[in-house]
C-alpha positions, 0 to 999 in steps of 0.5 A: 444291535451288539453282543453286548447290548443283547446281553444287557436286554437280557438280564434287564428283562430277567431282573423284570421277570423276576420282579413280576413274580416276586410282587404276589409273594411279597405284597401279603408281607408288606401289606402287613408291614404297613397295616402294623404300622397304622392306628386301628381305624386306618386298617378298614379304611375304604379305599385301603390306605397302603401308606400310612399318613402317620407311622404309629411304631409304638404299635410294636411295643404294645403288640408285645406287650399284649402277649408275655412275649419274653416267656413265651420267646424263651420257651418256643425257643428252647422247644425249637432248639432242642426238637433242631437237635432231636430231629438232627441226631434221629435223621442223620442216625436213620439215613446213614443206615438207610444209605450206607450199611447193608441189611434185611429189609433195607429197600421195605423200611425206606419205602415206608419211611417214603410212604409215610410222608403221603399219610395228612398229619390231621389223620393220626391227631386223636390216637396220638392225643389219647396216647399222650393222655394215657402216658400223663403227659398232657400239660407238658412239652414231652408231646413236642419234644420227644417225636423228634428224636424218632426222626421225620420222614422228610428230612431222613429221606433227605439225609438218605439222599444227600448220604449216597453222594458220598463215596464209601472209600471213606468208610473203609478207609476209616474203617481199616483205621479201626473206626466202628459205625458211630465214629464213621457217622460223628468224625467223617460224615457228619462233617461232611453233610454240613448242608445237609444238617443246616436244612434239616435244623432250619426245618425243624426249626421253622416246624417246631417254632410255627406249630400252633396245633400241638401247643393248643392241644396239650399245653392250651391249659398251662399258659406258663407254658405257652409258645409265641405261637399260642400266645399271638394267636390268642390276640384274635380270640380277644372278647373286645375284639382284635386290634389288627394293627398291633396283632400285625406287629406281633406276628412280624416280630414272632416271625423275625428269628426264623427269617434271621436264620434263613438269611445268615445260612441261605447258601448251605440250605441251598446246597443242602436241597440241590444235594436231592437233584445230584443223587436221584432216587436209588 
């Protein structure tokens, strides 16, 4: 056998590993492609019918249409936008000085910061939820939005690391051209962390656009408030019962601007998580 059939064999066989591992990841998603693309009845057919005998695509239309989907679009995606900015400003903002300047107690606030990521968010539920209250700001987004300008654990750890990549000859460069810490931050750094700032906004993206548990717990009595998470998740509760074809058509196109988003910025999220295996934990 030559050099270059081995080669041959071996990417075959790499693609067919690849294939095989990919099946159970992909399967739950066409499985739910197909079941919004059946008639209700179909769904719990015996044996399970993957392929639909007739395609029922109207089932998309009226999925939406079970929900206020317009609404509920614009206000997740406000609430999503401006909690990517929040969390943007507050990580970036937090890991340069975790990963540039010098001060007391620098090494305790990291390890903390760290530390905080082992606490299960279920634990702080109640206190938080009784302080919002107290505050008056239940029924209204604040709950959502303003945690994220006080930063997330990950994502400043993650700004931390990818920081210490970067040679400090820049900053005295720049600061020998009379450039304070702020305009270090905006005009040299944060041009810079390109990767970086594209992982933490996908992040805070996907966060804030699948949080169901927020929304239910301070906006459930608002519906013009609602998300599209709160709004498809409700087609289960449905007194008659849930038409699982048209829930599944929902659910595809709540799910389809996250998907968006991570296609067309795939290779800066890449480069912004491999940032994490070039620096190490200092």
């Amino acid at each position: 056998m030559g050099k270059k059939q081995r080669q041959k064999m071996n990417v075959t066989a790499r693609y067919v590993l690849i294939l095989v591992f990919c099946i159970p990841m992909l399967f739950p998603l066409l499985w739910m492609l197909t079941t919004a693309l059946k008639d209700n009845a179909a769904v719990f057919k015996v044996p399970p019918q993957f392929i639909p005998s007739k395609f029922h695509w109207e089932n998309f239309t009226d999925g939406l249409a079970k929900i206020k989907f317009g609404r509920e679009f614009l206000n997740s995606l406000f609430i999503s936008v401006i909690v990517s900015i929040g969390q943007i400003c507050s990580c970036m903002s937090v890991g340069y000085a975790l990963a540039r300047l010098k001060f007391k107690g620098k090494k305790l606030w990291f390890y903390l910061i760290v530390g905080s990521m082992m606490i299960p968010g279920m634990v702080t539920v109640m206190p938080v939820f009784r302080l919002w209250a107290s505050l008056g700001a239940y029924g209204t987004w604040w709950p959502m939005i303003i945690p994220s300008f006080l930063g997330a654990p990950f994502q400043t750890f993650l700004a931390r690391q990818f920081m210490t990549t970067i040679p400090k000859s820049y900053d005295d460069a720049a600061r020998i051209d009379g450039a304070n810490r702020l305009q270090i931050l905006t005009r040299i750094i944060a041009p810079m962390s390109k990767p970086l700032i594209t992982v933490i906004a996908i992040q805070s993206f996907q966060g804030a656009w699948n949080d169901y548990l927020t929304p239910l717990l301070y906006i459930i009595s608002k519906p013009e408030k609602w998300t599209l998470a709160l709004g498809v998740g409700r087609m289960t509760s449905s007194t008659y019962g849930t038409q699982w074809n048209l829930f599944m058509a929902a659910d595809i196109m709540y799910m389809l601007p996250i998907l968006i988003i991570f296609f067309i910025c795939q290779n800066y999220f890449m480069e912004g998580l491999g940032s994490m295996n070039n620096s190490g934990v200092k």
